[in-house]
C-alpha positions in Angstrom: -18.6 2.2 -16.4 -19.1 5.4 -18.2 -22.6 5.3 -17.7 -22.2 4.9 -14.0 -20.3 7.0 -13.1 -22.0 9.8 -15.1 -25.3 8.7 -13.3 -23.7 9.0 -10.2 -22.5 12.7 -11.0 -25.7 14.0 -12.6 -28.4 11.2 -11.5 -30.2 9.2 -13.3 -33.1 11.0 -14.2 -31.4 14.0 -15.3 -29.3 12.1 -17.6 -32.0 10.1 -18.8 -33.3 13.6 -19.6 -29.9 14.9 -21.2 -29.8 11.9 -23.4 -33.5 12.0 -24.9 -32.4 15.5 -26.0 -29.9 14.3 -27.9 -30.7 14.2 -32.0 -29.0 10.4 -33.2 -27.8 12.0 -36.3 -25.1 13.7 -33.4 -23.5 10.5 -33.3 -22.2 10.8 -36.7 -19.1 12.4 -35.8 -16.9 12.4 -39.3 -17.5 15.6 -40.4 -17.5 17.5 -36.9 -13.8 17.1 -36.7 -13.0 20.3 -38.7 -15.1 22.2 -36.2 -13.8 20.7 -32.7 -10.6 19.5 -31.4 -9.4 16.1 -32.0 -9.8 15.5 -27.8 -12.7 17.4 -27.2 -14.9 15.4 -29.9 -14.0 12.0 -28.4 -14.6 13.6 -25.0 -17.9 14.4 -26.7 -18.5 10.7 -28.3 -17.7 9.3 -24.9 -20.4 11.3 -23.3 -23.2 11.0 -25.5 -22.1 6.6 -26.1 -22.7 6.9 -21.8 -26.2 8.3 -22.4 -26.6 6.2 -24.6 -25.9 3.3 -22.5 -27.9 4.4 -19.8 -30.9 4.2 -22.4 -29.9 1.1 -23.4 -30.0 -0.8 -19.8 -33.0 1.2 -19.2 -34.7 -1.4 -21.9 -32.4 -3.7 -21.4 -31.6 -4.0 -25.3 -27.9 -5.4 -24.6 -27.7 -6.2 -29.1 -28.4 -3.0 -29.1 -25.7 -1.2 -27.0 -23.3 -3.8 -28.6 -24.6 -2.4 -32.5 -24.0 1.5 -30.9 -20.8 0.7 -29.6 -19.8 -0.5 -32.9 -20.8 2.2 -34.9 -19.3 4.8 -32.6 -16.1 2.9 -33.1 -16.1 2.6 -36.9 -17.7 6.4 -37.0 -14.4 7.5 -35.2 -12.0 9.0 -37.4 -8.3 7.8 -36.5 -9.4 5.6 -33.9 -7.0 3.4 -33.3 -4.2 6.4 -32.6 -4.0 8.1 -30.6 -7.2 7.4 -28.8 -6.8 4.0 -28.9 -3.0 2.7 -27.8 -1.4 -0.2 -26.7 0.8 -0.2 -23.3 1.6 -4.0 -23.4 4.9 -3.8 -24.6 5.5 -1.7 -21.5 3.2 -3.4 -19.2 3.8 -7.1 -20.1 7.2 -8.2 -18.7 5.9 -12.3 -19.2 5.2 -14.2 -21.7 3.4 -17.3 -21.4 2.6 -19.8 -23.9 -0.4 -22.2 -24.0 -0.6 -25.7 -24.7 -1.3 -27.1 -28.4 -2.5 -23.6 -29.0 -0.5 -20.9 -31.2 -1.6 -18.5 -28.2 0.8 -16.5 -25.7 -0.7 -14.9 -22.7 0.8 -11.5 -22.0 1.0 -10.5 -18.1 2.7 -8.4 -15.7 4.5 -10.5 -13.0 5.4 -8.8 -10.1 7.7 -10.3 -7.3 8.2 -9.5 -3.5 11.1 -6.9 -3.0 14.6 -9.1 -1.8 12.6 -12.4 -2.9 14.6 -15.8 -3.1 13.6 -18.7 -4.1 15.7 -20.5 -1.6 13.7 -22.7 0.5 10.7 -20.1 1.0 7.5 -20.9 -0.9 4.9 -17.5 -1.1 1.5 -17.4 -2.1 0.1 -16.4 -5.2 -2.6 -13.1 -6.7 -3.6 -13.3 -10.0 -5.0 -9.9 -10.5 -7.6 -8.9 -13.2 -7.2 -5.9 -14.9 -10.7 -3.3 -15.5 -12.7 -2.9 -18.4 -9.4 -0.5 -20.2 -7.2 -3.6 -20.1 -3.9 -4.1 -18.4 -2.3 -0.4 -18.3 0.5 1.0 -15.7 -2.3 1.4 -13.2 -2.3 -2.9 -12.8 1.1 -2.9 -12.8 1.5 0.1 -9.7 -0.6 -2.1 -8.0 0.6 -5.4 -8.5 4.1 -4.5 -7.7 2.8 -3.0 -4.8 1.0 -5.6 -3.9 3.6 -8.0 -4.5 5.5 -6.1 -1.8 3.0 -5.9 1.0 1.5 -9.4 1.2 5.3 -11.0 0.0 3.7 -13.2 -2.8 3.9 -13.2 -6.3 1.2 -11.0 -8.3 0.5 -12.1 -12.1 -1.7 -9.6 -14.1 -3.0 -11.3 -17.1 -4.4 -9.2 -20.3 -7.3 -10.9 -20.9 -8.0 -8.9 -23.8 -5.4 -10.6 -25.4 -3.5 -7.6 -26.7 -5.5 -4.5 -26.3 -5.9 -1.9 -24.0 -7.3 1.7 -24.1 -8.4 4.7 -22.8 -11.3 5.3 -25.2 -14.4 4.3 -23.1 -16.3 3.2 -26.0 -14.1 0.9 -26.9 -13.3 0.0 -23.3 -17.0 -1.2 -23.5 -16.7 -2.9 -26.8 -13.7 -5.2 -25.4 -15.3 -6.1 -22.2 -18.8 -7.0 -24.0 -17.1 -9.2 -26.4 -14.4 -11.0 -24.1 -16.4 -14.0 -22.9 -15.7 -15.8 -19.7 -15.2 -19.3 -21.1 -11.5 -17.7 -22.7 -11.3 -15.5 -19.4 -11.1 -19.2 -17.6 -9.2 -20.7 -20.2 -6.6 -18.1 -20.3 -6.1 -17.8 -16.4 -5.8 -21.2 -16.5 -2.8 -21.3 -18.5 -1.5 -18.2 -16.0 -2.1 -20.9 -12.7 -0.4 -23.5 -15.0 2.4 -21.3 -15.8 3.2 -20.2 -12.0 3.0 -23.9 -10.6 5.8 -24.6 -12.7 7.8 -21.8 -11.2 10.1 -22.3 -8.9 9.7 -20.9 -5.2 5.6 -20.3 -5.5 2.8 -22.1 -3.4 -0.5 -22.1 -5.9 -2.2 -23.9 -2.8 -2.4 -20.5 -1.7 -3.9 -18.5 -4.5 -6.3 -15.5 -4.9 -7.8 -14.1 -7.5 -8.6 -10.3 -7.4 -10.0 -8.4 -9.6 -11.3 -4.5 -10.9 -14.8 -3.4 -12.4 -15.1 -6.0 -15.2 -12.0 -8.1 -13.9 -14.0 -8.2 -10.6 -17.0 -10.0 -12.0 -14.5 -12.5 -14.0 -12.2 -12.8 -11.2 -15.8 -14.5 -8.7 -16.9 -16.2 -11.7 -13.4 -18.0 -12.2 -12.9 -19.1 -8.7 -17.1 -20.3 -8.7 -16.5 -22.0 -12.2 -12.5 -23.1 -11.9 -10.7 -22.1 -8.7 -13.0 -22.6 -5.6 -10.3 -23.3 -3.7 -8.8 -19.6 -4.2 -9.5 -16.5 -2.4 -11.7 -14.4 -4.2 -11.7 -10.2 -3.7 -14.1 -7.8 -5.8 -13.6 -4.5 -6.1 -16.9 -2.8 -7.6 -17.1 -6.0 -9.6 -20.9 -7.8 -10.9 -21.5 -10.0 -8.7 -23.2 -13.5 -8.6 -26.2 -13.8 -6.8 -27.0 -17.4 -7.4 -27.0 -20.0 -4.4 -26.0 -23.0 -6.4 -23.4 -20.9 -8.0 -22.3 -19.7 -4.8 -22.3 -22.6 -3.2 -19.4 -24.3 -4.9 -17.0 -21.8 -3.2 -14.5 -23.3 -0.5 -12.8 -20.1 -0.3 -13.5 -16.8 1.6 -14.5 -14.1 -0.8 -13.8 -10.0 -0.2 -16.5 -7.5 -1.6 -15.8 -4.1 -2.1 -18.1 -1.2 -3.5 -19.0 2.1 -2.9 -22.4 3.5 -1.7 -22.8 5.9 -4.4 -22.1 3.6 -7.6 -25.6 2.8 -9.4 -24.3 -0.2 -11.8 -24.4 -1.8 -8.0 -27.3 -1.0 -6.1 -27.3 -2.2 -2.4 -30.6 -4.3 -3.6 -28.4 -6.2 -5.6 -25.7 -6.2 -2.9 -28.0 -7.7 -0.3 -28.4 -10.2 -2.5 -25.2 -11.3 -2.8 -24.7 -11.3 0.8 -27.8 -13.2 1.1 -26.4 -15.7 -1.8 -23.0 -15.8 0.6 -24.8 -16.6 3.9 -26.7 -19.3 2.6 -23.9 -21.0 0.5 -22.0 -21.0 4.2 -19.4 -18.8 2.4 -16.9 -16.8 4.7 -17.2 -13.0 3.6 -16.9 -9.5 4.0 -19.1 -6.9 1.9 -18.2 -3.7 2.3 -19.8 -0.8 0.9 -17.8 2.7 1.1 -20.0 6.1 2.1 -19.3 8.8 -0.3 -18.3 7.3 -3.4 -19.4 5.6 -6.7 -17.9 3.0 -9.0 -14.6 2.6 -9.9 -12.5 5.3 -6.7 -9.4 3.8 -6.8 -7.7 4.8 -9.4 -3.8 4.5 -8.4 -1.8 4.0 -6.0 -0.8 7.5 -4.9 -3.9 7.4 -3.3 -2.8 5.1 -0.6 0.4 6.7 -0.5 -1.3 10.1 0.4 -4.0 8.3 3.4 -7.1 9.5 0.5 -10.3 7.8 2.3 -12.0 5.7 2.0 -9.0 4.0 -1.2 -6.6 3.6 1.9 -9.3 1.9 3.8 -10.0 -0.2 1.2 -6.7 -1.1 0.4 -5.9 -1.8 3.9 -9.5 -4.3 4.0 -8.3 -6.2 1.0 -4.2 -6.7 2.4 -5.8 -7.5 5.7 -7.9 -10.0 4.1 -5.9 -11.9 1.5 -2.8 -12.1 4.7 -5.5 -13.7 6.6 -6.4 -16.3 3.5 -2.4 -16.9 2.9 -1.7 -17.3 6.8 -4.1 -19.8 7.2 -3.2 -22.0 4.6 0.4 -22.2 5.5 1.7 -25.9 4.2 2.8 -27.5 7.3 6.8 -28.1 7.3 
């Protein structure tokens, strides 16, 4: 994410150019913190492990962006504070714990405004956090979300403890978090909400940002394909076979600007969707790159296009819960 979205502020070539300037012995960072703030040096190691990454999917060496993002991690002096943090104890209001395993799933669940669970039975959104892990950024928008669409919202930490606002690390995490224990954990989340009382897991969606929008299509494709599936700027899968296991309608989101997605790949997709027979919507946003919404005060103030987005995705997933109403 870093790397895209300093592509899409520079372009490619020039930071292809910015990054071949670069001398390696740079990235050994331990002795420049007498001569540079604290801040400005992981500012400075963020930008540089961004270049770096754009080299690295220019040769598509993935073991070695995973050995740089290592090093830049164990380089960084006094990395795990206050660079690196932890909001779950904040964030995580549930606890949920799995079967024969000495495992607990933290998540944030967030329920409708005035919500009984006399006699009504509401849908459910299991929302997947981005590549910094479950922060108060999921949780504005799962409450929110919770209140607009009257369901319940569970945001699971699929990192399984962590989050951060160190990109490097935000990297690191999302590299090494495979999507066998993505399923395996959500699975225990579904499990966990059937058992509540007042919740309808016939209707459920799965929604998810940047890396928890890849995970959330490739959960519902390998686990759910019953649920509702909505991407914001997420990979997506472009395989027919994959595709077509979906039974569910499936929401894409991206902006034009964002080069991790190019609209090659995106017409790909969309061709992968049309041929699987799989009800969609792909939009692509004029005027911005990967990863614009950021919070919910954007909606709140009418920003474009995040309140045209948000309305998209509300208007969508009301659509999927309407329309699987159990009969009374």
């Amino acid at each position: 994410c870093s790397a895209g979205a300093l592509v899409n502020r520079h372009g490619k070539q020039q930071a292809v150019r910015i990054y071949d300037s670069l001398v390696p012995d740079e990235l050994v960072v331990v002795p420049a913190v007498g001569t540079m703030g604290r801040s400005a040096l992981f500012r400075r190691i963020s930008l540089m492990h961004a270049l770096s990454l754009i080299h690295e999917v220019r040769h598509h060496t993935m073991d070695a962006l995973r050995r740089r993002t290592n090093r830049l991690i164990r380089e960084c002096p006094g990395h795990d504070s206050p660079v690196l943090f932890s909001n779950l104890p904040k964030c995580a209001n549930t606890r949920i714990q799995t079967d024969g395993e000495d495992l607990t799933v933290l998540a944030h669940t967030a329920w409708p405004k005035n919500h009984s669970n006399k006699g009504e039975r509401i849908p459910v959104l299991v929302l997947i956090h981005e590549f910094f892990g479950l922060n108060p950024s999921i949780v504005e928008k799962a409450d929110a979300l919770a209140d607009e669409l009257r369901c319940v919202v569970v945001a699971p930490d699929t990192f399984r403890g962590v989050s951060t606002t160190f990109i490097p690390k935000a990297i690191w995490l999302a590299l090494m978090t495979p999507q066998a224990r993505v399923n395996k954990d959500l699975n225990t989340v579904v499990k966990w909400i059937h058992s509540q009382p007042g919740v309808d897991t016939e209707r459920l969606a799965v929604m998810g940002f940047c890396y928890g929008g890849g995970k959330a299509i490739r959960y519902t494709t390998e686990c759910r394909p019953g649920a509702a599936t909505v991407i914001f700027y997420g990979s997506p899968v472009t395989d027919h076979e994959v595709l077509n296991k979906l039974q569910a309608p499936v929401c894409a989101i991206y902006g034009q600007d964002d080069l991790q997605f190019p609209q090659s790949l995106l017409r790909e997709f969309k061709q992968g969707l049309e041929d699987s027979r799989v009800e969609h919507e792909i939009t692509v946003y004029e005027g911005v790159g990967h990863a614009f919404w950021t919070d919910m005060e954007q909606i709140r103030r009418h920003h474009k296009p995040q309140r045209e987005a948000w309305q998209q995705c509300t208007d969508f997933l009301k659509r999927f819960y309407s329309s699987t109403v159990p009969e009374t």
